[in-house]
MARVO-194530 format. One record per residue (C-alpha): residue number from 0; residue in three letters; x, y, z. Coordinates in steps of 0.001 Angstrom, whole numbers, padded with zeros to 6 digits. Each point is the difference from the previous one (the first is absolute). Last residue first. Layout:
% MARVO-194530
- NUM_ALA_X_Y_Z
...
//
This chain:
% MARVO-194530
- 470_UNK_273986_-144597_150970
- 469_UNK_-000943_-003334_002068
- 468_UNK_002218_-001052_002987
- 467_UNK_-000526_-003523_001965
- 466_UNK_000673_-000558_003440
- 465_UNK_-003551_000883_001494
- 464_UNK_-001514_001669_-002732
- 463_UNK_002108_003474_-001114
- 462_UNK_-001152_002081_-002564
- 461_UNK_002255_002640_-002111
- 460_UNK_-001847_002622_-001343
- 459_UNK_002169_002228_-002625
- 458_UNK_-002382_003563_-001135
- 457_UNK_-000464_001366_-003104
- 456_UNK_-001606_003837_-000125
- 455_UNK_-003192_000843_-001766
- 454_UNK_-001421_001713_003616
- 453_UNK_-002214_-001061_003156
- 452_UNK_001307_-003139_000347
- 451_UNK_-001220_-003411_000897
- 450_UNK_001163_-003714_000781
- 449_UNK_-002088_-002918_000502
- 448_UNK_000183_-002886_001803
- 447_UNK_-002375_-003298_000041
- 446_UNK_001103_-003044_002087
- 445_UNK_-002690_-003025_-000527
- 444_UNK_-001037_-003134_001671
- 443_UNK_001975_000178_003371
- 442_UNK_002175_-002424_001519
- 441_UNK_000723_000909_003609
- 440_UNK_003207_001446_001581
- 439_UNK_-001769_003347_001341
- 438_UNK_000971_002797_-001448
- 437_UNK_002834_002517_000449
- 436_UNK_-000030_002920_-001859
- 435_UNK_002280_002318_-001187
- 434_UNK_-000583_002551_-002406
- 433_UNK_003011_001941_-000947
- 432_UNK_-000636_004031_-002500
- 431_UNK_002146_001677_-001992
- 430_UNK_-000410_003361_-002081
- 429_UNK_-001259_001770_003514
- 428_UNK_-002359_002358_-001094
- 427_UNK_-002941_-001223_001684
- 426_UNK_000832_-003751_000684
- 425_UNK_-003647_-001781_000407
- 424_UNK_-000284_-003218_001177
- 423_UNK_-003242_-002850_-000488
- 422_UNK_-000757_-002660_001642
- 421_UNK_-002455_-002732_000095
- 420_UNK_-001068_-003238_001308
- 419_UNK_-003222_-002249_-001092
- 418_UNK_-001232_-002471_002092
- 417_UNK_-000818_-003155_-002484
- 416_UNK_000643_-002082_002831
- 415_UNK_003416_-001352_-001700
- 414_UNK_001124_003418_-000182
- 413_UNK_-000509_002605_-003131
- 412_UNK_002957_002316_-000195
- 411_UNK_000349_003750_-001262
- 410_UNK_002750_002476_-001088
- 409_UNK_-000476_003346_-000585
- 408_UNK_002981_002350_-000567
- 407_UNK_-000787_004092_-000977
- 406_UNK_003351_001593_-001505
- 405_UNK_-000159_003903_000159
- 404_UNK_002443_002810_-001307
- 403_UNK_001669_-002849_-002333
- 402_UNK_003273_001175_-001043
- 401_UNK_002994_-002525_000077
- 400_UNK_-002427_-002687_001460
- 399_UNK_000267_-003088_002225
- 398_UNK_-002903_-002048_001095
- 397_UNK_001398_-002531_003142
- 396_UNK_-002903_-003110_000637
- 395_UNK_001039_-002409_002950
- 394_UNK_-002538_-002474_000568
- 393_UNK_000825_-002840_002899
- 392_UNK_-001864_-002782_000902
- 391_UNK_-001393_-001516_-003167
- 390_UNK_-001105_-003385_-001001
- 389_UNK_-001512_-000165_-003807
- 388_UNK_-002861_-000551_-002081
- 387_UNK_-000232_002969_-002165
- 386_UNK_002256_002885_-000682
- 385_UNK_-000872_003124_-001933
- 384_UNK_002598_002744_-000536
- 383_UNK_-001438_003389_-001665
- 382_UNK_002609_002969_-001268
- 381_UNK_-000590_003402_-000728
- 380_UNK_-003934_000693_000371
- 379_UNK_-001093_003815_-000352
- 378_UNK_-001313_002252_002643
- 377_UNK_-002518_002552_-000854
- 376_UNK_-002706_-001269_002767
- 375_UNK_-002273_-002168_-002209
- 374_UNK_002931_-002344_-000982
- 373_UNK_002976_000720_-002966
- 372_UNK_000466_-002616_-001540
- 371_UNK_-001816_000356_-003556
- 370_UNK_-002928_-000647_002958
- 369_UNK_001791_-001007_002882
- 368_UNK_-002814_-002618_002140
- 367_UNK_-001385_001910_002957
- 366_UNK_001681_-000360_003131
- 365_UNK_-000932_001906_003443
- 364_UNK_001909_-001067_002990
- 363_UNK_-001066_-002712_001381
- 362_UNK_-001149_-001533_003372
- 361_UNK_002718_-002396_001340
- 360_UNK_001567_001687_003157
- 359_UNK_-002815_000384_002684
- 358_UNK_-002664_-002775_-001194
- 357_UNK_001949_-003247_000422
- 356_UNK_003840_001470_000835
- 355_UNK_-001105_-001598_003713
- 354_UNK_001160_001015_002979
- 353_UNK_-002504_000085_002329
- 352_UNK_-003336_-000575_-002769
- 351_UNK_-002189_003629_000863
- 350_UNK_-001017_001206_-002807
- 349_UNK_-000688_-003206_-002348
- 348_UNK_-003111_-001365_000900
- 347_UNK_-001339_003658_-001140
- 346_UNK_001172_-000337_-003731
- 345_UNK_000722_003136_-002159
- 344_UNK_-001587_000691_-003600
- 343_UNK_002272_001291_-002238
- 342_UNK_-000867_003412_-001365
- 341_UNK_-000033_000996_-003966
- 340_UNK_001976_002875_-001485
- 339_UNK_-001883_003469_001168
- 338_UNK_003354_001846_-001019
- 337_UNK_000795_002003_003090
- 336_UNK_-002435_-003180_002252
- 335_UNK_003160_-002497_-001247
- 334_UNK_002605_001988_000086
- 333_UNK_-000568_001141_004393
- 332_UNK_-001260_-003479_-000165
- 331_UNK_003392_-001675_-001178
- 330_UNK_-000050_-002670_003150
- 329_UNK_-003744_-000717_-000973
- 328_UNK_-001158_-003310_002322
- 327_UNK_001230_001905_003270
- 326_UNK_-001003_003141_-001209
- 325_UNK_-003555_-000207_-000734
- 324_UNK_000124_-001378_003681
- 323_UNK_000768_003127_001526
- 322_UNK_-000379_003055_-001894
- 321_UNK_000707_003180_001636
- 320_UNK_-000978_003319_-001838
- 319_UNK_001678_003280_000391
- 318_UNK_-002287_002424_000284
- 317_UNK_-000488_003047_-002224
- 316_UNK_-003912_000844_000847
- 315_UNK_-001959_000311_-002976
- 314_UNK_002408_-001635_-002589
- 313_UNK_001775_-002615_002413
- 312_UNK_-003478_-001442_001282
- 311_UNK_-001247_-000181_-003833
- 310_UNK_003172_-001786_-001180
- 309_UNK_000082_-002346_003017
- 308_UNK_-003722_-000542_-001004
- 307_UNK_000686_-000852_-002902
- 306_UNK_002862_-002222_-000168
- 305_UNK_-001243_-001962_003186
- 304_UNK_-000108_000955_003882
- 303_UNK_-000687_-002649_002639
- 302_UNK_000616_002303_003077
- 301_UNK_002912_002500_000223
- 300_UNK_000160_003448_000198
- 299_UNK_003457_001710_000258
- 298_UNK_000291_003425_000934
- 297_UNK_003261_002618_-000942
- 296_UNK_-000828_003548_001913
- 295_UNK_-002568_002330_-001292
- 294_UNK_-002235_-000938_001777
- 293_UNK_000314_-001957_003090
- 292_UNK_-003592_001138_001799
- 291_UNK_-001750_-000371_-003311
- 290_UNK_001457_-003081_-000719
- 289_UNK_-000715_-001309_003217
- 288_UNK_-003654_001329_-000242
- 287_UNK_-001347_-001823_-002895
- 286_UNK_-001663_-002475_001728
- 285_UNK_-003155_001813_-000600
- 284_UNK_000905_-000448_-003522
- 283_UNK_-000487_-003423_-000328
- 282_UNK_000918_-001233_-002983
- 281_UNK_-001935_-003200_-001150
- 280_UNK_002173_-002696_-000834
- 279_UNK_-001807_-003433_000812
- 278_UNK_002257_-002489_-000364
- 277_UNK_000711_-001381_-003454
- 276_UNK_003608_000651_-000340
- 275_UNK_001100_-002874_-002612
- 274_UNK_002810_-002459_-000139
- 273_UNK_-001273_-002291_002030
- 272_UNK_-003742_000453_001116
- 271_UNK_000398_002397_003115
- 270_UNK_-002429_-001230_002548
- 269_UNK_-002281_002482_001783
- 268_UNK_000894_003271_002151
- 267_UNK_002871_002528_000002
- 266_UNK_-000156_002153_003393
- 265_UNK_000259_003409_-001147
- 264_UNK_002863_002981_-000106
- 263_UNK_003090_-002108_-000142
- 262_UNK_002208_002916_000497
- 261_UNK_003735_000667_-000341
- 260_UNK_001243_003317_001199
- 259_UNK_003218_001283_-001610
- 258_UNK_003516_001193_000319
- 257_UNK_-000131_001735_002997
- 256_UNK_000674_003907_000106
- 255_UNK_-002779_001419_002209
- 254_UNK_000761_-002108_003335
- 253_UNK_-000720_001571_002835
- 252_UNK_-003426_001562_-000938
- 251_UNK_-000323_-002147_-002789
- 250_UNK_-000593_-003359_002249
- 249_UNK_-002336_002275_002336
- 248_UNK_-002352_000228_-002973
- 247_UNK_000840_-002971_-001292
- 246_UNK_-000671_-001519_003583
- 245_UNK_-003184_002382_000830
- 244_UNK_-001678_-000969_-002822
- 243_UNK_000996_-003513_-000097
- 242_UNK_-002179_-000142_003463
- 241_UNK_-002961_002439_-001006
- 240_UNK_-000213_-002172_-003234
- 239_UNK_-000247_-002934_001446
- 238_UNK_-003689_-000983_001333
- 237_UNK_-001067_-002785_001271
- 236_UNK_003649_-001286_000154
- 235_UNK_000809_-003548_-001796
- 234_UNK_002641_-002298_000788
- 233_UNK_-000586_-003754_000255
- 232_UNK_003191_-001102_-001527
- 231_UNK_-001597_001568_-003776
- 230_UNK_-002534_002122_000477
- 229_UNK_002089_003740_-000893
- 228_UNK_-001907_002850_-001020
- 227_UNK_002725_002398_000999
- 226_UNK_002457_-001953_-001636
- 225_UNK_003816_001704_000878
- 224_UNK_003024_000123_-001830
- 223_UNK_003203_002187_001234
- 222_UNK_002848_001741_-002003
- 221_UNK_003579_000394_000955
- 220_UNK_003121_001029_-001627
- 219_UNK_-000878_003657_-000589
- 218_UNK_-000265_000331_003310
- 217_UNK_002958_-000709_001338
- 216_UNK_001685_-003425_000724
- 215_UNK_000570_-000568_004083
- 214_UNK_-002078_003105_000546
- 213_UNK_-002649_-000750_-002239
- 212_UNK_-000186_-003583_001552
- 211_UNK_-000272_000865_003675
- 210_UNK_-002587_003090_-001029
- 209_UNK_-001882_-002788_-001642
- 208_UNK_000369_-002362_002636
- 207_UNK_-001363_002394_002527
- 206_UNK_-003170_001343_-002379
- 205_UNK_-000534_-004040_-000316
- 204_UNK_-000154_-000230_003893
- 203_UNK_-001776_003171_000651
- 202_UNK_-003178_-000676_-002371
- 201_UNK_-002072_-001926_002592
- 200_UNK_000926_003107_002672
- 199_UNK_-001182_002722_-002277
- 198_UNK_-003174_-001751_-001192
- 197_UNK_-001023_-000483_003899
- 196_UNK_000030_-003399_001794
- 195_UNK_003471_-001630_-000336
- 194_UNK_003833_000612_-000008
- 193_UNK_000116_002489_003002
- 192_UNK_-001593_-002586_002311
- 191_UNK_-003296_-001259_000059
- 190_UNK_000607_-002972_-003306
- 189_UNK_-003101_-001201_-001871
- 188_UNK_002131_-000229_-003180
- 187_UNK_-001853_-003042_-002410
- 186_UNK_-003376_002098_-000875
- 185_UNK_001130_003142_000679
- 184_UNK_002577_-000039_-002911
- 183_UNK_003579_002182_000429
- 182_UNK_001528_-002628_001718
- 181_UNK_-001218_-003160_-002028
- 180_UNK_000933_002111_-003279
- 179_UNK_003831_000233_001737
- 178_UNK_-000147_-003338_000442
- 177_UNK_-001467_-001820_-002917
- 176_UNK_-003478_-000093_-001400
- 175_UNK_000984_001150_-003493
- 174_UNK_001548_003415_000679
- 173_UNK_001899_002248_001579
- 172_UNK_003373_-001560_-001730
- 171_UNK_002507_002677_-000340
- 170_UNK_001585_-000108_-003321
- 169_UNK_003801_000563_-000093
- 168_UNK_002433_001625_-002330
- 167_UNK_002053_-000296_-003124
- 166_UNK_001191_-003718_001556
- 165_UNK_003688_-000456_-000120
- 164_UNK_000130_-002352_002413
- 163_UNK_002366_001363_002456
- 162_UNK_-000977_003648_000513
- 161_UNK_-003485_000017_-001548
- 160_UNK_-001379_-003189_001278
- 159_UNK_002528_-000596_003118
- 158_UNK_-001157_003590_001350
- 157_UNK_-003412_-000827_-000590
- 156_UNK_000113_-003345_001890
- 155_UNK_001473_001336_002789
- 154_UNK_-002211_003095_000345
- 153_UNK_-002993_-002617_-000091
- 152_UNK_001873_-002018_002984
- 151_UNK_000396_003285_001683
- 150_UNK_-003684_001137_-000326
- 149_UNK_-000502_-003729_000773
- 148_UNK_002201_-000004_003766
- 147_UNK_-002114_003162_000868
- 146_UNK_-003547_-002056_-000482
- 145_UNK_001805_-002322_002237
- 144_UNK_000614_002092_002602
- 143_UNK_-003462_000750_000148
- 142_UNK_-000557_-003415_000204
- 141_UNK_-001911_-001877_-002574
- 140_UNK_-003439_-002174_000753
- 139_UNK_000467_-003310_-000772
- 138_UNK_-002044_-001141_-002715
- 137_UNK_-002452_-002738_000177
- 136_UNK_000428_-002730_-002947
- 135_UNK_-002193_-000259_-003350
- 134_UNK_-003606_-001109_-000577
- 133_UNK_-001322_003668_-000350
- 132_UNK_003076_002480_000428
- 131_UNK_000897_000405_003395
- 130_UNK_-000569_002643_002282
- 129_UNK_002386_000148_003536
- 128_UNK_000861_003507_-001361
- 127_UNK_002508_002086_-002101
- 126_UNK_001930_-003202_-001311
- 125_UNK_002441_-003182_001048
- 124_UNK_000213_-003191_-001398
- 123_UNK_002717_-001082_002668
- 122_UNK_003495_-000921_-000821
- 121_UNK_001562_-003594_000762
- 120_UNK_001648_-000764_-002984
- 119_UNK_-002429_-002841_-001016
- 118_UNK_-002545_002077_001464
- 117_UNK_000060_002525_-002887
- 116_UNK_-000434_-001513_-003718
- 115_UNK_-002168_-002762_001030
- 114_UNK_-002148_002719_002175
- 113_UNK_-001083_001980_-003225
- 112_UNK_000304_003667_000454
- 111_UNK_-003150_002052_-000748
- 110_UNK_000357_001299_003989
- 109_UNK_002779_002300_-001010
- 108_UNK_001925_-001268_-003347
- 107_UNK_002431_003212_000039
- 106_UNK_000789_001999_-003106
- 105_UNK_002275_001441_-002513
- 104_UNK_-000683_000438_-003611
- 103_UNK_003316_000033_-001525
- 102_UNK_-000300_003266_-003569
- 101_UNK_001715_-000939_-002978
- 100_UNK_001241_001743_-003317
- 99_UNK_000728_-000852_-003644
- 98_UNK_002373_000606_-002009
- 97_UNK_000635_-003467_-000980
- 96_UNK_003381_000063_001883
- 95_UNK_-001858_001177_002572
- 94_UNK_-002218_-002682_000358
- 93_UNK_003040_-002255_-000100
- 92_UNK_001402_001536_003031
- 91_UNK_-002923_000316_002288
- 90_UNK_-000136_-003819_-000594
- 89_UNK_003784_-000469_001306
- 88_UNK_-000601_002183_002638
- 87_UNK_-003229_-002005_001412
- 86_UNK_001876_-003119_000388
- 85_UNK_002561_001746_001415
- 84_UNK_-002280_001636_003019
- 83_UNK_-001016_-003586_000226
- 82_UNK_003515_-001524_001112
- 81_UNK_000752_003268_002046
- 80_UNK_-002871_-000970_001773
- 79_UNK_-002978_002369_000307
- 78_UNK_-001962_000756_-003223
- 77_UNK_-002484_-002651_000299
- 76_UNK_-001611_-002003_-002986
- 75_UNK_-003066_-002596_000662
- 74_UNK_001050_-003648_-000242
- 73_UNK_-002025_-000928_002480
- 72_UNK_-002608_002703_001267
- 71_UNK_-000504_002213_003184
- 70_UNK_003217_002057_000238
- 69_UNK_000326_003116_003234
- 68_UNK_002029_-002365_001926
- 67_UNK_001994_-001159_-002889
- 66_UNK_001121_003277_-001011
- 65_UNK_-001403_003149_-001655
- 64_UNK_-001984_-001984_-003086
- 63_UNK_-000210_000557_-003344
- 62_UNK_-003298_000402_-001272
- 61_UNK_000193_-000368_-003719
- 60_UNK_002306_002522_-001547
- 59_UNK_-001411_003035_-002033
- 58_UNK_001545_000270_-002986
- 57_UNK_-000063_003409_-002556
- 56_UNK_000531_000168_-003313
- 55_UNK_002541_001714_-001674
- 54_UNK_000767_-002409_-002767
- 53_UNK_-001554_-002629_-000867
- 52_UNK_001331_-002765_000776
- 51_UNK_-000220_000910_003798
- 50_UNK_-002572_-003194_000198
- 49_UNK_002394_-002782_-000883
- 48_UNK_002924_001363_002201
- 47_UNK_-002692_-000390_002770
- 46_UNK_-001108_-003732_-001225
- 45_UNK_003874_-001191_-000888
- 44_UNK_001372_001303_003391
- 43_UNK_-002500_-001580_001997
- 42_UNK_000253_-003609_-001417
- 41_UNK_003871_000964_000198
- 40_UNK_000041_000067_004118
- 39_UNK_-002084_002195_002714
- 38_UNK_000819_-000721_003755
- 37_UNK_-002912_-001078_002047
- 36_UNK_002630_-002338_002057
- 35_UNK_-002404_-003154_-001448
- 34_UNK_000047_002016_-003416
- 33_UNK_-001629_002501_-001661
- 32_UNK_-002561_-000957_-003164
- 31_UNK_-003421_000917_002642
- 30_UNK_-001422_002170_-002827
- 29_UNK_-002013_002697_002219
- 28_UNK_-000024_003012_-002911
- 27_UNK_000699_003249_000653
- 26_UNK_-001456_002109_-003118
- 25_UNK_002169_000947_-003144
- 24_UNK_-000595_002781_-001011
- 23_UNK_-001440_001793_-003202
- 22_UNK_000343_004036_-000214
- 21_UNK_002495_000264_-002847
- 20_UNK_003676_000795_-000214
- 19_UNK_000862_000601_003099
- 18_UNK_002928_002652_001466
- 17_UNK_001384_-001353_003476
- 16_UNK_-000128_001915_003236
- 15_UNK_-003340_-000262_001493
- 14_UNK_-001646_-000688_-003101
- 13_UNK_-000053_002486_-003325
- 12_UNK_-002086_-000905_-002806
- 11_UNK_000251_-001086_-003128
- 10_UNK_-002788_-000342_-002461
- 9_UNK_-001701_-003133_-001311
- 8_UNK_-003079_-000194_002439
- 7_UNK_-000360_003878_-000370
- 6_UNK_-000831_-001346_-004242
- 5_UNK_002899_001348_-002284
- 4_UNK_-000140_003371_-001193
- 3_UNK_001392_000385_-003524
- 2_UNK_-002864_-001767_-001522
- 1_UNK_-002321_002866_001881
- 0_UNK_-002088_-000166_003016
//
């Protein structure tokens, strides 16, 4: 490797149809910040739009739902109503405006569904067999007809990704415990008809949604993640690899174009200390055979990856690497692990808080006080506004500039709970650039906001706080 070669990690590489610019994803994350309808709002748009700031990365939507029937949490995105499909359009759009990409996992709850979220409007938990996860409710066994009424429902919600969303294309959820891993496992499908007993028959449901999908969107628009290895929900075959085997194998067979296969190759063990990966992280190789089977096609590996061993992983076998919760507390990782600048450290009892901006919108970007102003990634410090003690529900900040090729605004508040909230917008070559923000009416201890640029040129910022205007 020279100077003028970049690390694999750092390289672009081609997706499905889009063009990245390095090999770090965003994994789907369960973040429960939907609403009562499961329709996505501004907590949403502010996290996604957060993570595309670099450009050309890749996002992988949480699990998003078919429809209600197939749902399982609270406050869990679907992509069914017109109401949610617009939710999701609206966050598709800022991530592109980034230039950035995103991929909707799709899924169905299955037997993991949570009765609260089901009975309530009268649909069964429903999966492969009358097998229940440990401690949880029975399943209903489904239909044959039924099975046929998901392939649709999965067509459905791939059609209203791509085509009315706005999503680059669609992740297939295999994976994770839920119902299309429940079918293809031995352990939770006990079926006798043609959707149970042999390999061939526990894999024909998600081979049937796939083809349903492809042909709805195409195959470069659709990927698929599976976990071989899987525990989690009670899954678990003896043995795998003759199953997954005959899946990719069969999967390629039909479908040689997709965009991807995303893998979560071993069961993560232990307790994650926050902010560090300190699970055992031995490589297996003899769970090497997805790759080998998908090569030389795009393949993302997640499971607890840092700097280094993303690095190593990308050198010797070009994946793309998922990072999960690294992510949620870093919204700049793709920056962040480029120029090894320092980690934050993420907080579990914050994950899953239905919606709450508490641990989903207010991680920062990186800072690092402007030396001679200019701060440790090149840009250099125009104007600085500090406010303390004061009641704020509206922040307006407009940056105008005759010739500025990039204008970087970060502005940041401190709440009365000492919960720190952040943004920061990035306007490309645009010589203008409108935050708005609304905020809740509260008084708050400090306002910070700084303004950037990536050149010598002057710029005008004009501030507005609630009805007053600051130039």
């Amino acid at each position: 490797m020279t100077s003028s070669n970049p690390p694999k990690l750092f390289q672009p590489i081609k997706v499905g149809d889009v063009q990245l610019q390095h090999h770090i994803v965003l994994a789907p994350l369960t973040r429960l910040r939907a609403n009562a309808k499961h329709v996505h709002g501004d907590l949403a748009l502010d996290y996604y739009t957060q993570r595309a700031s670099t450009p050309g990365t890749l996002l992988i939507s949480e699990g998003t739902s078919l429809r209600a029937e197939a749902g399982g949490w609270s406050n869990e995105p679907h992509i069914h109503t017109d109401e949610q499909v617009a939710g999701w359009k609206r966050i598709t759009d800022a991530v592109h405006a980034k230039g950035s990409y995103m991929f909707c996992q799709i899924f169905a709850h299955g037997r993991a569904a949570y009765p609260e979220a089901l009975e309530p409007l009268g649909y069964d938990i429903v999966g492969p067999s009358p097998i229940p996860i440990q401690g949880r409710p029975t399943p209903r066994e489904l239909t044959v007809k039924e099975i046929k009424e998901y392939v649709c429902w999965f067509a459905e919600a791939a059609h209203n990704a791509v085509h009315r969303a706005g999503f680059d294309g669609v992740e297939v959820h295999f994976a994770n415990g839920y119902l299309l891993n429940q079918f293809i496992d031995d352990g939770s499908n006990h079926r006798t008809d043609e959707y149970g007993g042999s390999i061939e028959n526990r894999c024909r449901f998600p081979l049937e949604v796939l083809d349903a999908v492809v042909k709805t969107v195409g195959q470069s628009k659709v990927a698929f993640r599976v976990s071989p290895w899987e525990i989690f929900q009670d899954m678990g075959m003896k043995d795998p690899v003759p199953t997954y085997t005959y899946l990719i194998k069969k999967i390629l067979e039909d479908f040689p174009l997709l965009a991807y296969l995303h893998a979560i190759e071993r069961r993560v063990k232990g307790v994650t200390v926050a902010g560090s990966n300190s699970e055992d992280k031995e490589y297996d190789e003899s769970k090497n055979f997805l790759r080998q089977l998908w090569k030389p096609r795009p393949f993302i590996s997640a499971g607890l990856f840092n700097r280094e061993t993303a690095l190593e992983r990308a050198e010797t076998e070009g994946d793309l690497i998922a990072f999960g919760r690294l992510f949620i507390s870093n919204p700049d990782l793709p920056l962040r692990l480029k120029k090894n600048l320092p980690l934050t450290p993420y907080n579990r009892e914050t994950f899953y808080v239905p919606e709450s901006p508490v641990g989903y919108i207010d991680y920062p970007f990186y800072t690092e006080e402007p030396v001679n102003g200019v701060d440790q990634l090149g840009w250099r410090l125009v104007a600085s506004w500090r406010c303390r003690r004061f009641q704020l529900a509206f922040l307006c900040i407009r940056v105008r500039s005759q010739s500025c090729q990039s204008i970087r605004v970060r502005w940041t508040v401190n709440s009365p709970s000492c919960i720190r909230r952040a943004s920061e917008r990035r306007c490309g070559s645009n010589p203008s650039h409108d935050s708005n923000n609304r905020l809740l009416g509260s008084w708050y201890p400090t306002l910070s906001i700084d303004i950037y640029t990536a050149d010598d040129q002057s710029v005008v910022v004009v501030l507005r706080l609630n009805d007053m205007l600051h130039i």
